[in-house]
C-alpha positions in Angstrom: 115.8 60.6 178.5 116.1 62.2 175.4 119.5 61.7 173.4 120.7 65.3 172.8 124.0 63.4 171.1 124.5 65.4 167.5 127.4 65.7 164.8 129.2 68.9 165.8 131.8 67.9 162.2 128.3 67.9 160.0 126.6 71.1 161.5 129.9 72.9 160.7 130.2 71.3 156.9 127.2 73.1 156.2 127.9 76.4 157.4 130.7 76.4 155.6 129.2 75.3 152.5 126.2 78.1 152.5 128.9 80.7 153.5 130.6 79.7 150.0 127.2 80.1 147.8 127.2 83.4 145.8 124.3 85.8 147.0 121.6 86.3 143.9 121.1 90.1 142.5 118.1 92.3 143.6 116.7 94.4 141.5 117.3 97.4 143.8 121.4 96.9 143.0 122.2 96.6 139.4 125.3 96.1 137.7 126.8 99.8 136.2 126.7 100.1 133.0 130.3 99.7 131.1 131.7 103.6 130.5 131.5 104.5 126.4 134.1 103.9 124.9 136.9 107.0 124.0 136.5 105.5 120.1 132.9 105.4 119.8 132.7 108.8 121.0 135.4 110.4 118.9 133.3 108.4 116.3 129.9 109.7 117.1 131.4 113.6 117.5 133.1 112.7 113.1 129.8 111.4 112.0 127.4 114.2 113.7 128.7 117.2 111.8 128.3 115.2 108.7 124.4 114.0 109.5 123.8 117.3 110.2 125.0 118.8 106.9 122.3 116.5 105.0 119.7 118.7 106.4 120.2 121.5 104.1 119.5 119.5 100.9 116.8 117.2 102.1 115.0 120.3 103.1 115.5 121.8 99.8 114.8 119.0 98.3 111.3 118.7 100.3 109.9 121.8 98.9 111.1 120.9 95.0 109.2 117.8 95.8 105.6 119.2 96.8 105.5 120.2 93.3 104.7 116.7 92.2 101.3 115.5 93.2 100.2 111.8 93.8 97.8 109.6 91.8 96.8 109.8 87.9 98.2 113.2 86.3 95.8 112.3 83.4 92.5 115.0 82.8 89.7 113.0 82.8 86.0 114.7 81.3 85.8 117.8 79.1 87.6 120.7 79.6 86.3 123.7 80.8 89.4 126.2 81.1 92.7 127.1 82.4 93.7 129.4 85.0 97.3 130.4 85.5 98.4 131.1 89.1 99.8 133.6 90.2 103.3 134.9 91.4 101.6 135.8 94.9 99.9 132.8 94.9 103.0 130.8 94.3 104.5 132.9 97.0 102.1 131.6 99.5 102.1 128.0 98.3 106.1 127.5 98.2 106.3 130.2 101.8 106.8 127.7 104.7 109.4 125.1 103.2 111.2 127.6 102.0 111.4 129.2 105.2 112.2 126.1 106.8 115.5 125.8 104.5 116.3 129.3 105.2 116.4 128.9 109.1 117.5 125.3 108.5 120.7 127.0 107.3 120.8 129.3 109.5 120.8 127.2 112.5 123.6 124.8 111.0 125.9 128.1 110.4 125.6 129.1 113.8 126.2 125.3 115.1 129.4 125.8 112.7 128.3 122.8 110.4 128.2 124.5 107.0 129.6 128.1 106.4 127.8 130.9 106.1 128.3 131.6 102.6 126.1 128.9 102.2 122.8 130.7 103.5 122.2 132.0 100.1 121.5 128.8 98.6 117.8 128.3 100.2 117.4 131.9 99.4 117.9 130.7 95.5 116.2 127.4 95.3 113.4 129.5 96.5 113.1 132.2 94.0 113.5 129.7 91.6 110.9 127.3 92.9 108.5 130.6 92.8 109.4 131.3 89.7 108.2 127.9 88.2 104.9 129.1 86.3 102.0 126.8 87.6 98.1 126.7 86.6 95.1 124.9 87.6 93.2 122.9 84.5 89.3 122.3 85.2 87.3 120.0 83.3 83.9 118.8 84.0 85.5 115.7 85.9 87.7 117.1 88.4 91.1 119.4 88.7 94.3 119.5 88.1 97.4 121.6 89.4 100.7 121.7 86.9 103.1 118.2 87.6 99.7 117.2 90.2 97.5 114.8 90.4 93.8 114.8 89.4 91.5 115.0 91.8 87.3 114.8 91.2 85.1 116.7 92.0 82.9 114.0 93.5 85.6 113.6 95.9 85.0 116.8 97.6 82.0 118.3 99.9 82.3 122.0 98.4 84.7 124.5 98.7 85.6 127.0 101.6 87.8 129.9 102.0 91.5 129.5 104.0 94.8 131.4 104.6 96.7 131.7 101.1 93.4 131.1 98.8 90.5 128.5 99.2 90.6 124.7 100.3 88.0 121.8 98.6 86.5 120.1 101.8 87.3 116.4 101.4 85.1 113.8 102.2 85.4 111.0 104.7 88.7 108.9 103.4 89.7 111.4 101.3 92.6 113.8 101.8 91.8 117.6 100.8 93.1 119.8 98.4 94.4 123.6 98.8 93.5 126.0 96.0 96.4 128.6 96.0 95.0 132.6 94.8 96.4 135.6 95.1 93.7 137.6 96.5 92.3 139.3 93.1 88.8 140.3 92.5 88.6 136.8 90.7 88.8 134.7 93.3 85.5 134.7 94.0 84.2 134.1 90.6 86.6 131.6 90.5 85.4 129.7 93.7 81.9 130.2 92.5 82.6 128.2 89.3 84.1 125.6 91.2 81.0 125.2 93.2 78.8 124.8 90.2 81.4 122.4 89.3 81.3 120.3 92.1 77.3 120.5 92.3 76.8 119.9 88.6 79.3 116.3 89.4 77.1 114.8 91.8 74.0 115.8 89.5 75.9 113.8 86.7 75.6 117.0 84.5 78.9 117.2 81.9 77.8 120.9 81.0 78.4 124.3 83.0 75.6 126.8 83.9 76.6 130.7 83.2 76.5 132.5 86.1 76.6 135.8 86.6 80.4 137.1 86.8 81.7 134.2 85.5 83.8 135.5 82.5 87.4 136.8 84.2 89.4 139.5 82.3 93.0 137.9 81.7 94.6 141.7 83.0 93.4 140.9 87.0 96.2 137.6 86.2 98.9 139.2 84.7 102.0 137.9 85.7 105.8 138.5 85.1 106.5 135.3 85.0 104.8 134.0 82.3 102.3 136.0 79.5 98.7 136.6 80.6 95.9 134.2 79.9 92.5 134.2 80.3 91.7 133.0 84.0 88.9 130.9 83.2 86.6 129.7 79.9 83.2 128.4 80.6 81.1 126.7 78.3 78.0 128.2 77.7 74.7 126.0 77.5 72.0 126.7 75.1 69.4 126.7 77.3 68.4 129.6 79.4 69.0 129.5 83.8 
């Protein structure tokens, strides 16, 4: 016969023990998360107001900024002339960030951030950012805006119109360049010397062909901002086209 004789005492030890082990987490019953704290929130709710205020400025600051151009502000080849922009040209170039500090302003006023006394201030930084007289310099080499950096001519494709003026296609690797106009009958002599300008730089020529339409009247560029000047000069070569 089989002995059926076992330890009642031992069998009951054990039970006991597993009842006493703590049962692991599962992923489907997480510990809450601890509440925020009343501190860090009255913390958070001093700070944000104050973040928020810095929005203004660096968005004023933004557009002052995009004045200054990146790389070597040195002309490089022989020049070739100087065209003043003009006030709608500027208009068009400085239009979006300082509309973004306008409604910027406008949104923080009516969050009751800043007052609204203060919406005036993107209102002036702009008129005087417009106001700041700007030109283009063109030399047998490349171009160059006023406080921007040179750019060759090489390192464009050609040029093609877009919304405010013209824009120099860029090559591969390259980053493109806007040309700000104001719409004039010049524009397009202007773009058309640019062109000879960026064909003549690949054909290693230093010289510019005449063209017809080529010399610009300095009336079509008056501005109020600053006297008139002639649009363009272009050097003349001896030879005939």
């Amino acid at each position: 016969m089989w002995d059926c004789h076992f330890d009642a005492k031992a069998v009951a030890a054990e039970t006991t023990q597993e009842s006493h082990e703590p049962l692991p987490l599962t992923p489907e019953s997480p510990s809450p998360p601890d509440p925020p704290h009343p501190e860090q929130i009255q913390l958070l709710r001093t700070r944000m107001p104050t973040f928020l205020s810095l929005l203004l400025p660096l968005s004023i600051l933004f557009s002052w900024l995009r004045l200054i151009g990146v790389g070597s502000h040195r002309l490089e080849g022989a020049l070739i002339g100087v065209m003043p922009i003009p006030l709608l040209a500027r208009f068009y170039m400085h239009a979006m960030p300082i509309g973004i500090s306008l409604i910027t302003a406008t949104l923080l006023a009516a969050l009751d951030v800043i007052s609204w006394l203060s919406i005036p201030v993107p209102v002036v930084s702009g008129a005087l950012l417009v106001s700041v007289p700007l030109r283009y310099t063109l030399s047998a080499t490349g171009i160059r805006r006023s406080f921007g950096g040179f750019r060759r001519w090489t390192e464009f494709a050609g040029v093609e119109r877009a919304p405010g003026g013209a824009r120099l296609k860029p090559l591969p690797n390259t980053h493109r360049a806007h040309i700000w106009l104001s719409g004039s009958r010049g524009d397009d002599d202007f773009l058309q010397l640019m062109r000879v300008l960026i064909r003549n730089a690949y054909k290693g020529k230093s010289d510019i062909t005449v063209f017809p339409g080529s010399t610009i009247a300095a009336s079509e560029t008056t501005d109020p901002v600053q006297p008139a000047l002639p649009q363009i000069a272009v050097l003349q070569r001896s030879e005939p086209v």
